[in-house]
Backbone as ProteinMPNN parsed JSONL, in Angstrom:
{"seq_chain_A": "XXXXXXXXXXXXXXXXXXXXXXXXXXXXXXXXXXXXXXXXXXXXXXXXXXXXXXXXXXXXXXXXXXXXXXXXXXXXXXXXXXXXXXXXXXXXXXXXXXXXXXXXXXXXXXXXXXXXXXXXXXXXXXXXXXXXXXXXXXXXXXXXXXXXXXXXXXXXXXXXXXXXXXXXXXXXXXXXXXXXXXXXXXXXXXXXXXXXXXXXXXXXXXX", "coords_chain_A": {"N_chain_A": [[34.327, -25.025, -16.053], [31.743, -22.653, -16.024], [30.95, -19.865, -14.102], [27.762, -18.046, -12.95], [26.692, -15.162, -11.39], [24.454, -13.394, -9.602], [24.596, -9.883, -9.664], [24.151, -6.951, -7.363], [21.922, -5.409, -9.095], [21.976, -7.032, -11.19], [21.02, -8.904, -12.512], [18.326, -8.598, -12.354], [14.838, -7.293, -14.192], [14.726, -4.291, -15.996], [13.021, -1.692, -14.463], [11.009, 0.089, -15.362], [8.866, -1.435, -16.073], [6.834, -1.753, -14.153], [5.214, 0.186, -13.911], [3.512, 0.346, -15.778], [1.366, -1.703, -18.178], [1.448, -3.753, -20.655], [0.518, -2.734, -24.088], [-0.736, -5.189, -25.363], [-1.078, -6.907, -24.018], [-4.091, -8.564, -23.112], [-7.487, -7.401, -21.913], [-9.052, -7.487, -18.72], [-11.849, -7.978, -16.161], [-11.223, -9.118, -14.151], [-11.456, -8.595, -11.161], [-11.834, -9.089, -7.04], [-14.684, -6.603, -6.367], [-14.892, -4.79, -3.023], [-12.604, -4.254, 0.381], [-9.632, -4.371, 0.535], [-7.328, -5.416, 2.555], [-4.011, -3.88, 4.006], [-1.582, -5.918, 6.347], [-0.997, -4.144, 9.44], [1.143, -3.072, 11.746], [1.796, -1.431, 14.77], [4.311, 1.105, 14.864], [5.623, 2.551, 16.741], [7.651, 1.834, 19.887], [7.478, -0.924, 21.909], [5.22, -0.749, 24.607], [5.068, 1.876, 24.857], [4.35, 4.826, 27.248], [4.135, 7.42, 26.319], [4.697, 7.82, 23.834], [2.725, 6.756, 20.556], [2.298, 5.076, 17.76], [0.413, 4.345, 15.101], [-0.909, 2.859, 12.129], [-2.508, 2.835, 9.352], [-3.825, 1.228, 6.217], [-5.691, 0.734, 2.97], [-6.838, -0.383, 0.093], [-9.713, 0.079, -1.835], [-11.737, -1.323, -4.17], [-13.606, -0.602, -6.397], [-17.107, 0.011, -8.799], [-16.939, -0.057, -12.063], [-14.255, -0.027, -12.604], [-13.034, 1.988, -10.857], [-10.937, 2.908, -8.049], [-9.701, 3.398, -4.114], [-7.323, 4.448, -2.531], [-6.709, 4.499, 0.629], [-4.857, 5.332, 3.422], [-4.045, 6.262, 6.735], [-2.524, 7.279, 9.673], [-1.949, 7.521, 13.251], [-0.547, 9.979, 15.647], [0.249, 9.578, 18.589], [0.675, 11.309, 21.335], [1.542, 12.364, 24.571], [-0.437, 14.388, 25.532], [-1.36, 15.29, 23.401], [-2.867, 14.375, 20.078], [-1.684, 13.382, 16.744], [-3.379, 13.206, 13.749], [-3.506, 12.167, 10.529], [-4.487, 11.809, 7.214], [-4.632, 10.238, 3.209], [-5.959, 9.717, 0.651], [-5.797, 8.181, -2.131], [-7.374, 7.965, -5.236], [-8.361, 7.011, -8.782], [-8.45, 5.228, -12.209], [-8.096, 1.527, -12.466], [-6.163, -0.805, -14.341], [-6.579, -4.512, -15.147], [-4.679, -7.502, -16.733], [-5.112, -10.419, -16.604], [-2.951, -11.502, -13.928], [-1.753, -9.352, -13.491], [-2.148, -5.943, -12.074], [-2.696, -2.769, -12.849], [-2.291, -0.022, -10.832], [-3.35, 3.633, -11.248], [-3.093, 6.419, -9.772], [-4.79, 9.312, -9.904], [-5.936, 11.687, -8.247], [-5.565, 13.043, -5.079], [-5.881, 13.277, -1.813], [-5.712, 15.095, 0.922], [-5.601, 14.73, 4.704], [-5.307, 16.367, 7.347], [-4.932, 17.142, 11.358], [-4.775, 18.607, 14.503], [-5.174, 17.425, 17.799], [-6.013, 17.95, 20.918], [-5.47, 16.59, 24.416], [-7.531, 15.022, 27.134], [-5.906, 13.85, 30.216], [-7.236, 11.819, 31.028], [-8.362, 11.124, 28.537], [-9.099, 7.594, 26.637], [-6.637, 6.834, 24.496], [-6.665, 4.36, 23.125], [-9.158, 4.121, 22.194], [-9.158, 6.3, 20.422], [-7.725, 5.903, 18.366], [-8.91, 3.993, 16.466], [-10.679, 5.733, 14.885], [-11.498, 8.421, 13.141], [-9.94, 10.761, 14.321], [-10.615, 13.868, 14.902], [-12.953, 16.49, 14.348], [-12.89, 18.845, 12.429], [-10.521, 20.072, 9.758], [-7.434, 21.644, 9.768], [-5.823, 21.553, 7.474], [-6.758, 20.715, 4.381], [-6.8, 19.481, 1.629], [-7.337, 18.7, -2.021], [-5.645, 17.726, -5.003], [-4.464, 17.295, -8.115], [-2.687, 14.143, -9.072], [-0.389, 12.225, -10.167], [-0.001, 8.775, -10.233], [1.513, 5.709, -10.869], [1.54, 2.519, -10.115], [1.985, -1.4, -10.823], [0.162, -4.132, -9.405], [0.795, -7.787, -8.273], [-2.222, -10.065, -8.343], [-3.257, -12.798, -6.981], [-5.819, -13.778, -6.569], [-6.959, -13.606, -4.069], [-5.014, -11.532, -2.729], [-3.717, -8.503, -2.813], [-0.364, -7.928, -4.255], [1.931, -5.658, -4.012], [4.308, -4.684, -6.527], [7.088, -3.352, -6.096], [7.79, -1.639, -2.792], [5.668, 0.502, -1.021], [3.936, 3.081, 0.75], [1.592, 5.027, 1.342], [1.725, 6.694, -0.536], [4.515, 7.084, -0.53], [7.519, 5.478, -1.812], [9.896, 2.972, -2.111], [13.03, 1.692, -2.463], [12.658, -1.132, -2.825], [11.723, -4.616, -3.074], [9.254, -6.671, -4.88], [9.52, -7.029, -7.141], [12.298, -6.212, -7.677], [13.861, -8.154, -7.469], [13.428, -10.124, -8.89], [13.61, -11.702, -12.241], [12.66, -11.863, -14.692], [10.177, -9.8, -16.496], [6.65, -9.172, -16.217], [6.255, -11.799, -15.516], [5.76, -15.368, -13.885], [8.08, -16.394, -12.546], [10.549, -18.577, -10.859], [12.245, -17.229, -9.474], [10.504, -14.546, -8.818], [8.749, -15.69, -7.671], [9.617, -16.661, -4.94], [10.657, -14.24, -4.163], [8.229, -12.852, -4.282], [6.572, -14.412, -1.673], [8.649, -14.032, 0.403], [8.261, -11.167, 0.512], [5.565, -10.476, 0.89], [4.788, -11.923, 3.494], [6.301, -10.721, 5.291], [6.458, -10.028, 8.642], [6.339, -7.172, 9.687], [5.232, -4.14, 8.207], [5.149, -5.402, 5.267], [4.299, -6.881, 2.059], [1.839, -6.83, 1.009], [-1.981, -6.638, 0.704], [-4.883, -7.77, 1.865], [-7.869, -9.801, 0.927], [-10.812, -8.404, 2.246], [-13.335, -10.465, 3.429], [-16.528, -10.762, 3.259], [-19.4, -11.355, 5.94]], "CA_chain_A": [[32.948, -24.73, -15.663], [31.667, -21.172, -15.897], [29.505, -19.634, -12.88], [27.489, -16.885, -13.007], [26.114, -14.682, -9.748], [24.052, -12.07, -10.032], [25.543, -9.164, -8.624], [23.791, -6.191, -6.896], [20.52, -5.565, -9.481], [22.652, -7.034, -12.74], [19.832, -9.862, -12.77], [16.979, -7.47, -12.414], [14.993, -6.452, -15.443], [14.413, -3.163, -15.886], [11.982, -1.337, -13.537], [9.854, 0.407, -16.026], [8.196, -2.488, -16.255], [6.198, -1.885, -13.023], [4.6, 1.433, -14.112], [2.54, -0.177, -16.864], [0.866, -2.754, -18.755], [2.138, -3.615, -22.275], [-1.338, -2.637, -24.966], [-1.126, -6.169, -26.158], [-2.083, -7.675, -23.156], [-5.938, -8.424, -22.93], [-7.895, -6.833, -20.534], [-10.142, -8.24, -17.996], [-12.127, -6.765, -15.551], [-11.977, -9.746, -12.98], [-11.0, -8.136, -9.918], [-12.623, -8.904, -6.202], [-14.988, -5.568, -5.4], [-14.779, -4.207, -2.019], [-11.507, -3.548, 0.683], [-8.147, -5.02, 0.488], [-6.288, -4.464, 4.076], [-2.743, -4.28, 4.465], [-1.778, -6.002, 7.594], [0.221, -3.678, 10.122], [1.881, -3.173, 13.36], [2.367, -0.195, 15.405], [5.465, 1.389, 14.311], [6.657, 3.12, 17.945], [8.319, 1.238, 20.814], [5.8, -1.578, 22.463], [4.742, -0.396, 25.832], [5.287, 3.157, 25.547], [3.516, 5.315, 27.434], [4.271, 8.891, 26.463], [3.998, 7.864, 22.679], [2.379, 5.563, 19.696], [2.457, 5.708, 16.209], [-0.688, 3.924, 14.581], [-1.724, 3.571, 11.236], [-3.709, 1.628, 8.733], [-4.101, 1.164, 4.606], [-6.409, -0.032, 2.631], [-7.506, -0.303, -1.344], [-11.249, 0.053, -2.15], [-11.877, -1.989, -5.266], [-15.126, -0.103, -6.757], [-17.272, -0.493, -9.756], [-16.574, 1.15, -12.981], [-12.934, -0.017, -12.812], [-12.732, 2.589, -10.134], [-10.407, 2.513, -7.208], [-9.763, 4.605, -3.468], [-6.701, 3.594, -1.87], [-6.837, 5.297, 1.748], [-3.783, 5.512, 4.289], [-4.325, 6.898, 7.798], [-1.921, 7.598, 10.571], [-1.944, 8.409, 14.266], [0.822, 10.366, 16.259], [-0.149, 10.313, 20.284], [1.899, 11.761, 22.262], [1.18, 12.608, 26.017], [-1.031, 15.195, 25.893], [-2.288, 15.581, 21.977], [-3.148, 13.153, 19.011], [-1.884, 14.438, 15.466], [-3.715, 13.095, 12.432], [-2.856, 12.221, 8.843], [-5.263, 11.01, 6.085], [-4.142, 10.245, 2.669], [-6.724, 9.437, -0.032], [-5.717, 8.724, -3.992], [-8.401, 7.634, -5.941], [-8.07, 6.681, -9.934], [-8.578, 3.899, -12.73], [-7.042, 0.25, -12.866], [-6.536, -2.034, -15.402], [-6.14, -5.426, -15.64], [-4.579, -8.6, -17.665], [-4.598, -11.753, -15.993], [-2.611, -11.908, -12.959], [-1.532, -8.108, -13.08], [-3.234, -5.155, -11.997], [-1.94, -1.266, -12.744], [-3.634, 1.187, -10.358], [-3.3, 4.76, -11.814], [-4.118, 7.688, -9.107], [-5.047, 10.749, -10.726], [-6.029, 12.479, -7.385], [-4.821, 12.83, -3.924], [-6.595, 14.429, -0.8], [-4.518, 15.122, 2.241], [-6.292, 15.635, 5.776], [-4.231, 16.632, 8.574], [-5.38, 17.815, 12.255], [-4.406, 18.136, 15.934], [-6.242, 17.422, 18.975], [-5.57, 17.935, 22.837], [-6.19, 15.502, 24.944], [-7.174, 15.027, 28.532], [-5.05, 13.13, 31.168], [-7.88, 10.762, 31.33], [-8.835, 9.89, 27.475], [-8.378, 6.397, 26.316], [-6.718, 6.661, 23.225], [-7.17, 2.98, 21.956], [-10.6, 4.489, 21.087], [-9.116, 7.545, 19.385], [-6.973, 5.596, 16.976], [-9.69, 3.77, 15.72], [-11.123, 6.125, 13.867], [-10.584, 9.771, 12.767], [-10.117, 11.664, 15.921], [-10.941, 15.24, 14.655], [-14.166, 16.971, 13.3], [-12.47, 19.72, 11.327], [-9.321, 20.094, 9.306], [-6.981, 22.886, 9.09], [-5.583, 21.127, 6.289], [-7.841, 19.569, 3.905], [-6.69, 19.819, 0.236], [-7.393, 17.892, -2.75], [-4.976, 17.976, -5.988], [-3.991, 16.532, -8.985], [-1.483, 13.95, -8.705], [-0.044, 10.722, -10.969], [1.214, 7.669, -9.646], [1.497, 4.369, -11.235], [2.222, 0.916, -10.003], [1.696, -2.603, -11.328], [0.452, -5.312, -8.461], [0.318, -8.976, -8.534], [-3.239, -10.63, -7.933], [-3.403, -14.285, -6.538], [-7.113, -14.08, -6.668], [-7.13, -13.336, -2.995], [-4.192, -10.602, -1.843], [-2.405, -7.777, -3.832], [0.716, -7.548, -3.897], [2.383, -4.141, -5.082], [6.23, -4.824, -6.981], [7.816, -2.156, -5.423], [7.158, -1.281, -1.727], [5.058, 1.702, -1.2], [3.099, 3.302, 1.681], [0.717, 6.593, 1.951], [2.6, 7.059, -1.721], [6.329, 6.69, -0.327], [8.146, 4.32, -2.589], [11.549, 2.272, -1.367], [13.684, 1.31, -3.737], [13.255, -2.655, -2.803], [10.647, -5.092, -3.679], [9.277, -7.91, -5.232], [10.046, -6.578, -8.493], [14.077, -6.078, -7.72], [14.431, -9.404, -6.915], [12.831, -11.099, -10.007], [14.26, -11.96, -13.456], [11.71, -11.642, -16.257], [8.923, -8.674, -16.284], [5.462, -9.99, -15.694], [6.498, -13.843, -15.612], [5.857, -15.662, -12.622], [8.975, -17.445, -12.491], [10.983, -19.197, -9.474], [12.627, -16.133, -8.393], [9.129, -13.54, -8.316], [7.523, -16.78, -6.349], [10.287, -16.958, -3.898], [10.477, -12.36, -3.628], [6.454, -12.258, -2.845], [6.478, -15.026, -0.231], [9.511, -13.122, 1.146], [7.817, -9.581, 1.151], [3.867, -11.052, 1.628], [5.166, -12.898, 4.566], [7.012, -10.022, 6.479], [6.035, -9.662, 9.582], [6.682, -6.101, 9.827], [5.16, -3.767, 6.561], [4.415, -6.673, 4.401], [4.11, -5.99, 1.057], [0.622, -6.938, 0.67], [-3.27, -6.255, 0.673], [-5.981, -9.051, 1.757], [-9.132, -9.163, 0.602], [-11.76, -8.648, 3.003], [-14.418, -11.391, 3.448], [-18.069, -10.493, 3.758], [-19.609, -12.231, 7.288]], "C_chain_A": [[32.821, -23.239, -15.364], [30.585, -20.844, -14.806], [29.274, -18.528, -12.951], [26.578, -16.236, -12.094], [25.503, -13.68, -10.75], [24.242, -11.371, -8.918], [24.858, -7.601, -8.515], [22.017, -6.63, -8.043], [20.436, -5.997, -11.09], [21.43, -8.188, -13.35], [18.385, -9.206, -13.122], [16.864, -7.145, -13.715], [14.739, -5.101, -14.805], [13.204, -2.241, -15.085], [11.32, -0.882, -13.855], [8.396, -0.073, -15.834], [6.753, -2.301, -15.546], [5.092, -0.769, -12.786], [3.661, 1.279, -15.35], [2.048, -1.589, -17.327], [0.937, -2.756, -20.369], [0.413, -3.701, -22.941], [-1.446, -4.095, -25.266], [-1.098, -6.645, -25.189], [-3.187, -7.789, -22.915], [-6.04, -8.081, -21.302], [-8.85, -7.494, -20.118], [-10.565, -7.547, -17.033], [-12.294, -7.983, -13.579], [-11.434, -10.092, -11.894], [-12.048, -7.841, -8.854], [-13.155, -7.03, -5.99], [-15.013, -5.698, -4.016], [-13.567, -3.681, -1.444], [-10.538, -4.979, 0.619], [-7.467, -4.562, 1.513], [-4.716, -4.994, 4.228], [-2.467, -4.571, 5.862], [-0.472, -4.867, 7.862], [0.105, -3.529, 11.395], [2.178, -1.666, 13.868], [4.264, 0.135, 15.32], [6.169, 1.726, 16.214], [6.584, 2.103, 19.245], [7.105, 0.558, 21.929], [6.36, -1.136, 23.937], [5.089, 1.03, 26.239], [4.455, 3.644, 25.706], [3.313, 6.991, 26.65], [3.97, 8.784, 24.598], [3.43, 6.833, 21.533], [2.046, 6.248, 18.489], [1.689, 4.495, 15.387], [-0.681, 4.093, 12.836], [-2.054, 2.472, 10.4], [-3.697, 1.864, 6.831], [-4.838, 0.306, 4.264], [-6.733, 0.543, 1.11], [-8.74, -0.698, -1.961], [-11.294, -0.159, -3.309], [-13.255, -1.526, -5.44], [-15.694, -0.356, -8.358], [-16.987, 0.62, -11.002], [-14.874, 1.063, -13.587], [-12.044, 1.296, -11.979], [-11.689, 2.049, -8.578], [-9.991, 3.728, -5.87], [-8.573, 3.889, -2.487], [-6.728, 4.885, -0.318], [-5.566, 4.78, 2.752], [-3.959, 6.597, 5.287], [-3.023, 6.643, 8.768], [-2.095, 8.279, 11.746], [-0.777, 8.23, 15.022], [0.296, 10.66, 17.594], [0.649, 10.345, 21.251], [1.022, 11.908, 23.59], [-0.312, 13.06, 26.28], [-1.704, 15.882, 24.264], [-2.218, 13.976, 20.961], [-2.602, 14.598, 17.583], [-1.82, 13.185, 14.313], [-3.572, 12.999, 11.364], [-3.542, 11.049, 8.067], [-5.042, 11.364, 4.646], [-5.31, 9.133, 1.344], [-6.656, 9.311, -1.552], [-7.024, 7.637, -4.544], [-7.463, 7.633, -7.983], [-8.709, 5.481, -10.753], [-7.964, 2.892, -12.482], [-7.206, -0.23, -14.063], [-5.975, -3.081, -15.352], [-5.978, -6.596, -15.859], [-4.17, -9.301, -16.892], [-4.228, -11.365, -14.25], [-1.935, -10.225, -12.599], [-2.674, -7.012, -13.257], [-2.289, -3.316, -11.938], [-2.942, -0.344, -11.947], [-2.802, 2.114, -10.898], [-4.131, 5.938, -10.698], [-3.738, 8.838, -10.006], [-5.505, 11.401, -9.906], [-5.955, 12.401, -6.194], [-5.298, 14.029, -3.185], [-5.646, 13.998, 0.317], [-5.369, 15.907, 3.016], [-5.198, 15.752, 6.701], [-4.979, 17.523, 10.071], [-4.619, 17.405, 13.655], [-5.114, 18.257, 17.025], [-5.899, 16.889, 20.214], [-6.515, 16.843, 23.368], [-6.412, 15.642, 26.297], [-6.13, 14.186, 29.336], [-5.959, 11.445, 31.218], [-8.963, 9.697, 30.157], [-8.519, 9.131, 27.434], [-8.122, 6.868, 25.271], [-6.377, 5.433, 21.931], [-8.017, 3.743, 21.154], [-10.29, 5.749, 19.853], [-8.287, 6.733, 17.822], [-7.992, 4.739, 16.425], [-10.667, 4.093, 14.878], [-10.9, 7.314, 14.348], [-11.167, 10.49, 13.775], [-11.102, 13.119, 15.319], [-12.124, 15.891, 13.524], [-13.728, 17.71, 12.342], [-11.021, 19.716, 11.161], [-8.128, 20.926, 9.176], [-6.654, 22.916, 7.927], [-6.437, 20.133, 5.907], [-7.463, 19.706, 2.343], [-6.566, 18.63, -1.153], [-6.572, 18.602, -4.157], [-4.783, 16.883, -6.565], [-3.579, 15.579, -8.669], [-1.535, 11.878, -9.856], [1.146, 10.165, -10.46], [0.797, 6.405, -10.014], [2.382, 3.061, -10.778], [1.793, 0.102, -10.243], [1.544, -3.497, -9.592], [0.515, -6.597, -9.004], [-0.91, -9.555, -8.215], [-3.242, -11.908, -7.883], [-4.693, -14.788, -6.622], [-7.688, -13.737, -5.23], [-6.976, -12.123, -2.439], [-4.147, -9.831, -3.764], [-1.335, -7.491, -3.38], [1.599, -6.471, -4.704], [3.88, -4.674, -5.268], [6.668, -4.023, -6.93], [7.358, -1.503, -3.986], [6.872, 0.119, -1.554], [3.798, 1.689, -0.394], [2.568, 4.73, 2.022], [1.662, 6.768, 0.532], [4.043, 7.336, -1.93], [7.027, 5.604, -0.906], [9.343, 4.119, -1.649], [11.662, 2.043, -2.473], [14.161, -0.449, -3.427], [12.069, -2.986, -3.357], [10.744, -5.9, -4.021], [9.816, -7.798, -6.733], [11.942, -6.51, -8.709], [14.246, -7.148, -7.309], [13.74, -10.722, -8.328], [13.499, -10.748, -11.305], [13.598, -11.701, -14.409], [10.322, -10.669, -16.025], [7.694, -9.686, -16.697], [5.464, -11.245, -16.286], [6.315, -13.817, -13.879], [6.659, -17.175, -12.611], [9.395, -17.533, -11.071], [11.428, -17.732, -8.328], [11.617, -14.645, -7.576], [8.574, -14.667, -7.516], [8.074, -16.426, -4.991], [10.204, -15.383, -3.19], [9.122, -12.141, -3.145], [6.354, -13.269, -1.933], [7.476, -14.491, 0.327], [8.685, -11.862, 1.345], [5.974, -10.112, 1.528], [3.965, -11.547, 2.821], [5.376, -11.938, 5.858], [6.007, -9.731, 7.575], [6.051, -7.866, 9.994], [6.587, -4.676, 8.377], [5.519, -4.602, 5.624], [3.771, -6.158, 3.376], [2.554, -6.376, 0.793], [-0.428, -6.627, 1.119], [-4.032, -7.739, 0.586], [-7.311, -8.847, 1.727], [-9.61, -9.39, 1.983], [-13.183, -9.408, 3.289], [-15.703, -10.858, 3.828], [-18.485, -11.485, 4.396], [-21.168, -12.626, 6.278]], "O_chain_A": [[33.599, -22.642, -14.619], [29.534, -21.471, -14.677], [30.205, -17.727, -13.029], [25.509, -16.836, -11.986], [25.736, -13.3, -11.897], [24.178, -11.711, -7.736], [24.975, -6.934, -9.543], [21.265, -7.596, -7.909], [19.594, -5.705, -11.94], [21.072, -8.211, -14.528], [17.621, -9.42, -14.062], [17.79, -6.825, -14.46], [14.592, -4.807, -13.619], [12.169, -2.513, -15.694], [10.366, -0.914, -13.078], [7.32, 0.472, -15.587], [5.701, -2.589, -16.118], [4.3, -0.728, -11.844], [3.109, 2.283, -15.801], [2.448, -2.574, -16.707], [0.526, -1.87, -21.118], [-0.539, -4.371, -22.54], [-2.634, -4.32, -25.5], [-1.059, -7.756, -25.719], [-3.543, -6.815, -22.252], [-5.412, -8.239, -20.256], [-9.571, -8.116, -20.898], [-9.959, -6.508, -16.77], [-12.93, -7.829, -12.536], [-11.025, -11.191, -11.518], [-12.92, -6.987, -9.012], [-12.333, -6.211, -5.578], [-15.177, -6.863, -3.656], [-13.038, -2.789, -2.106], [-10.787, -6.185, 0.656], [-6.996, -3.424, 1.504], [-4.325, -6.133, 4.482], [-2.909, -3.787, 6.703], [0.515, -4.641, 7.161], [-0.88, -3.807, 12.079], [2.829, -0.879, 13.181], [5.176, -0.599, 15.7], [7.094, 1.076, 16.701], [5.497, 1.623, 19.569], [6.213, 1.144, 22.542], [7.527, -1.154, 24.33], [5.33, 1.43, 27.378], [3.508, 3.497, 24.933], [2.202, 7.514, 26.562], [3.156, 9.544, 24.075], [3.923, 5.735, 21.792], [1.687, 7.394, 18.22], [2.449, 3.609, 14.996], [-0.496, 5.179, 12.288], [-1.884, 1.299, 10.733], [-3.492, 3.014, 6.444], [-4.924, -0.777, 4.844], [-6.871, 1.752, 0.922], [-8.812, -1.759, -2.581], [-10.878, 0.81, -3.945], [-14.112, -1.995, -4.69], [-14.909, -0.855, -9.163], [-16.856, 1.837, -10.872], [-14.356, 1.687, -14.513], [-10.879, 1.613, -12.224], [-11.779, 0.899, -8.148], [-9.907, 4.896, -6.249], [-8.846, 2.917, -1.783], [-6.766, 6.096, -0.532], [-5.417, 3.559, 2.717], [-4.032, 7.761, 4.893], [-2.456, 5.583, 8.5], [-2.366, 9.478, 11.679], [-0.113, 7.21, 15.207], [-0.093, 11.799, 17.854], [1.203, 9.439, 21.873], [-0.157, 11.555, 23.581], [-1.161, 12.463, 26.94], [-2.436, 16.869, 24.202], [-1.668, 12.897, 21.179], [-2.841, 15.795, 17.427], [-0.866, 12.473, 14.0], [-3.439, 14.13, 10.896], [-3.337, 9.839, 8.156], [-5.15, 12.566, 4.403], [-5.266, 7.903, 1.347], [-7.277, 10.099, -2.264], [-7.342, 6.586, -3.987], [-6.366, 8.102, -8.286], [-9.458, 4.727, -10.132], [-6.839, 3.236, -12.122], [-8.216, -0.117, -14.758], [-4.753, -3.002, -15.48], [-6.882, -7.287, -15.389], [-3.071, -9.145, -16.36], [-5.104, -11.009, -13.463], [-1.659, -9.97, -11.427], [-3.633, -6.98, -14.027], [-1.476, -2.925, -11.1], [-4.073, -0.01, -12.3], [-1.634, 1.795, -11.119], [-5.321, 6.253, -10.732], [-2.705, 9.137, -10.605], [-5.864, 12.387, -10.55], [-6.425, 11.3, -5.905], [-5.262, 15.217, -3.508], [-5.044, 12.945, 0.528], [-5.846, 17.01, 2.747], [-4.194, 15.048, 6.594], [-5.572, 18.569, 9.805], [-4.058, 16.341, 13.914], [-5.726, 19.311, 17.197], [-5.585, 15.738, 20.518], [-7.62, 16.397, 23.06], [-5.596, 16.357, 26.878], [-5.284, 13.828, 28.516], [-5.479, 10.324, 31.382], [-9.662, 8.689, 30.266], [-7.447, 9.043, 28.034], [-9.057, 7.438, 24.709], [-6.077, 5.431, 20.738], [-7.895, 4.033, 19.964], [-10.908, 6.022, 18.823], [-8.36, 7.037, 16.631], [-7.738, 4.885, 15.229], [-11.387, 3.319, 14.247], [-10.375, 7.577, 15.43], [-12.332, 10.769, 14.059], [-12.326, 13.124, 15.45], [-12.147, 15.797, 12.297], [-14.1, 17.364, 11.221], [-10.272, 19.442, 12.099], [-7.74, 20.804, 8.014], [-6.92, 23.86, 7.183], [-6.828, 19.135, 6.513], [-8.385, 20.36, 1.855], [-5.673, 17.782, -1.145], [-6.763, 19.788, -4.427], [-4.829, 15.762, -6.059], [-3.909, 15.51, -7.485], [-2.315, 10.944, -10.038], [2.323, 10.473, -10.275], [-0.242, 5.955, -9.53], [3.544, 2.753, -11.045], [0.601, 0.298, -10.005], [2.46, -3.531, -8.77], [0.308, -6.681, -10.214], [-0.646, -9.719, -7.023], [-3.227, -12.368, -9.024], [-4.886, -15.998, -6.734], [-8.907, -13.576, -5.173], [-7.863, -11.492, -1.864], [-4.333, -10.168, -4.933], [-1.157, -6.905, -2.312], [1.856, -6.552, -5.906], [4.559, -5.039, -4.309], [6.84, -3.568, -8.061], [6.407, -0.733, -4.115], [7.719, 0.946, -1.89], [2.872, 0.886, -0.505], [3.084, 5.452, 2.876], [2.75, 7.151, 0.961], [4.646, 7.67, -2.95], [7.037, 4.621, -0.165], [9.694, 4.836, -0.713], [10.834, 2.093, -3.382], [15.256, -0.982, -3.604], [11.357, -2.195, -3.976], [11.825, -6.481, -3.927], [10.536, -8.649, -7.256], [12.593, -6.738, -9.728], [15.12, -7.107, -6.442], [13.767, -11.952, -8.357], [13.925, -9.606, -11.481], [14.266, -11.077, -15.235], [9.474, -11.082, -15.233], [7.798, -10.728, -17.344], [4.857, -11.657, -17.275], [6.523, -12.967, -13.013], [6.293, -18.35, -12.641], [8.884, -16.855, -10.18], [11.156, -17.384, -7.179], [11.771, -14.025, -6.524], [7.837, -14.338, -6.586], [7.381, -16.008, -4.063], [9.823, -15.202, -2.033], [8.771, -11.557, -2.12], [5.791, -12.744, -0.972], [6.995, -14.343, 1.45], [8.453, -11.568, 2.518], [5.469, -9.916, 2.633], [2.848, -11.613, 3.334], [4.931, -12.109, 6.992], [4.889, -9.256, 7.371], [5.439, -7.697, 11.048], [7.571, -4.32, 7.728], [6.577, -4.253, 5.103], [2.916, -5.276, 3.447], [2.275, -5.68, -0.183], [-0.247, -6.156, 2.242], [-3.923, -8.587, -0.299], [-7.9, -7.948, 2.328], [-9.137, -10.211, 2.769], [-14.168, -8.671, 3.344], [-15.774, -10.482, 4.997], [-18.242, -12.595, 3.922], [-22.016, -13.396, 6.727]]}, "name": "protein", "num_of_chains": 1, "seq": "XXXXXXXXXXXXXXXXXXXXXXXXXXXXXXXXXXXXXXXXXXXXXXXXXXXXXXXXXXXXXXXXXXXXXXXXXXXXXXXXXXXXXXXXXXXXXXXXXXXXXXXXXXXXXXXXXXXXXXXXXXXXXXXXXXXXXXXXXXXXXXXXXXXXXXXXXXXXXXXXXXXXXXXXXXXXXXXXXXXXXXXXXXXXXXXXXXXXXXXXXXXXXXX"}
């Protein structure tokens, strides 16, 4: 009897894969408009006082086949707040059950702002502390990834946040490029699930 493991990423196809959509797949255009929110958790140490580390993502599904994925961050320390907004915009496309976003431009805000002894800053992290920018710059910039669509969530095959890739994912853990076989079922309920940066985006329900 012969047994065969798969051993480090020898199972894995190729990761290309995840940066496009093959031409002979039909296109469709029938993807929820509005936001998609990734859930998250405060990254710095629960109940500290002296600092917290906030932040939020989200992918604006617009018409036109347009898209605005936005990533915010707050750094509050004692006695200041420091700022970081992260804006790519671009086309999508796509077939069936996959979706390629394509940014083609990327704005970066950045600011810092003193605080008193006696702000709250719940209220500051809920939205963008600072009127003006020192840094405010918009540029070029190309970045492609393939998600999965359930009809509900997205889920991106390769983890990636404010445009920081990892080198894990739902994609390194699956066997056949866009199949949704046993082992991609079992990798996005593992990374959709995490409690802790969770690879996914939920749509947002209109009240």
């Amino acid at each position: 009897m012969v047994f065969i493991f798969c051993v480090s990423l020898s199972c894995t196809p190729k990761l290309g894969w995840i940066r496009t959509l093959p031409p002979e797949f039909p296109r469709d255009t029938n993807l929820q408009l509005g936001t998609f929110v990734r859930p998250t958790e405060k990254k710095s140490a629960m109940g500290s006082k002296n600092f917290q580390l906030v932040w939020s993502e989200t992918i604006q599904i617009q018409t036109n086949q347009k898209f605005k994925k936005v990533w915010r961050e707050w750094r509050v320390y004692h006695d200041h707040i420091r700022f970081r907004q992260l804006i790519g915009k671009g086309q999508y496309e796509k077939s069936n059950d996959w979706v390629l976003f394509s940014t083609k431009e990327l704005n970066t805000k950045e600011c810092r702002l003193d605080l008193s002894p006696k702000q709250k800053t719940k209220y500051l992290t809920n939205r963008i502390p600072c009127e003006t920018f020192p840094l405010d710059e918009t540029k070029e910039f190309d970045h492609n990834l393939v998600y999965y669509y359930d009809g509900d969530s997205l889920y991106p095959l390769q983890y990636e946040s404010g445009y920081v890739e990892a080198n894990f994912g739902i994609a390194w853990e699956s066997d056949k490029a866009y199949e949704k076989t046993k082992l991609f079922e079992i990798s996005k309920l593992k990374y959709g699930k995490k409690e802790f940066q969770p690879h996914v985006y939920h749509h947002v329900k209109l009240d």
